[in-house]
N, C-alpha and C positions, 0 to 999 in steps of 0.2 A: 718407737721410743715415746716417754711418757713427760710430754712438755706444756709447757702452758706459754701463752704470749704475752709480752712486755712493752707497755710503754712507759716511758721518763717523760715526761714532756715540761719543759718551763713556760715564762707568760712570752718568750719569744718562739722557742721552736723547741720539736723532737729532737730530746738531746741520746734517747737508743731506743729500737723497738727489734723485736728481735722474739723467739723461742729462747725458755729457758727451762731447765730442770727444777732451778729452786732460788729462792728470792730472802734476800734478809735487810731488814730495814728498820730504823730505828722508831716504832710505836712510841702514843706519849706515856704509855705505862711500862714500856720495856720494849728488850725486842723484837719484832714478829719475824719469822718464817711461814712465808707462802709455798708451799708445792700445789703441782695441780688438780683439781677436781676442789680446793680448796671450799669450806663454806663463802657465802658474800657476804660482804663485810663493806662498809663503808667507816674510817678512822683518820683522828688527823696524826702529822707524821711531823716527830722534832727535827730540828736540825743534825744532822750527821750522813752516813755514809750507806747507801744502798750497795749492797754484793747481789750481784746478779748472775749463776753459774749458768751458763751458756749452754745450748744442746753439743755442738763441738765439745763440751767439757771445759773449753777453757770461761776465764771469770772478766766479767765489768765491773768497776765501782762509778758509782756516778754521787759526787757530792749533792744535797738536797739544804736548804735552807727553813725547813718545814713545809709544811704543807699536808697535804690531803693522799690517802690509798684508797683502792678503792678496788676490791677483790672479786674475781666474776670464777665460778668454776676454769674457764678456761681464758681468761684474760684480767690483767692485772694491770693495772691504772694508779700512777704517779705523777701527781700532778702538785709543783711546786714553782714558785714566782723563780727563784732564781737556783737551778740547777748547773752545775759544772762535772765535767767527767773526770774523773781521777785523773787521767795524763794530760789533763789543761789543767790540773792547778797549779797555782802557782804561788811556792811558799816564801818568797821574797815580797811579793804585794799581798799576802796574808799578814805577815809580820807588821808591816807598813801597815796597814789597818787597823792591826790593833792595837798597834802605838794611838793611833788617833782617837782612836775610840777610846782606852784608858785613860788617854788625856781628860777626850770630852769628859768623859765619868767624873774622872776631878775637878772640873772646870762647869762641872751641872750647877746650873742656875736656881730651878726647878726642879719640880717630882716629875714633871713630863721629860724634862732633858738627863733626868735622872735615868726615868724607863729607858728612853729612847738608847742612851749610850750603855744600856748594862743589856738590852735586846743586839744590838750590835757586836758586843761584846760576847756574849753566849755567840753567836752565829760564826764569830768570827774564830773562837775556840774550838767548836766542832766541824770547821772547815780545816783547821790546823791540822786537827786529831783523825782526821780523815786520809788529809795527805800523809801522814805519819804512814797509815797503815796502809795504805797505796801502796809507798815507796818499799814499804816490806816486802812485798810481793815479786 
């Protein structure tokens, strides 16, 4: 079979590594698809959701917060500060998040409390919209 290897890794630990058939991951100009023998590619990665089809056939989603890909013929490299796997999310302290963060936005002092609360708030959207499509599954 015709697989290439995976790793997820966050700034704490390997959150999958594994063979996979095929990789979907949200580029900052859209979204990429890796299979393997892939060219190399080095790219940074928005906030959203990796689909990783598994050699078994079945699928991983692992939530990403951005970060960096980084594509080898036969190994594929994601590497993001704060990674979470689809079935650890958790859309009751997502919600709760982004109450606070919508606040902050309102309650922005500054253009830096401005960025800061409207980058929270993006991350905290595509972790939402992550879990959505999780739970489809």
């Amino acid at each position: 079979m015709n697989t290439i290897h995976v790793d997820v890794v966050s700034a704490e630990e390997t959150i999958w590594s594994g063979e996979a058939r095929f990789v979907a991951l949200p580029g900052e100009s859209g979204e990429l698809g890796i299979y393997p023998r892939h060219t190399p590619l080095i790219t940074r990665i928005k906030a959203g959701s990796v689909r990783i089809e598994k050699a078994d056939g079945g699928e991983e989603f692992v939530f990403v917060a951005g970060g960096i890909l980084e594509v080898q013929p036969d190994c594929v490299t994601v590497l993001s500060d704060t990674a979470i796997r689809g079935k650890d999310l958790d859309e009751e302290k997502a919600n709760a998040a982004k109450q606070l963060a919508e606040e902050a936005l309102r309650n922005a002092k500054s253009e830096i409390d401005l960025a800061v609360a409207q980058s929270e708030l993006a991350v905290l959207a595509a972790q939402l919209s992550a879990l959505r499509k999780y739970r489809k599954k």
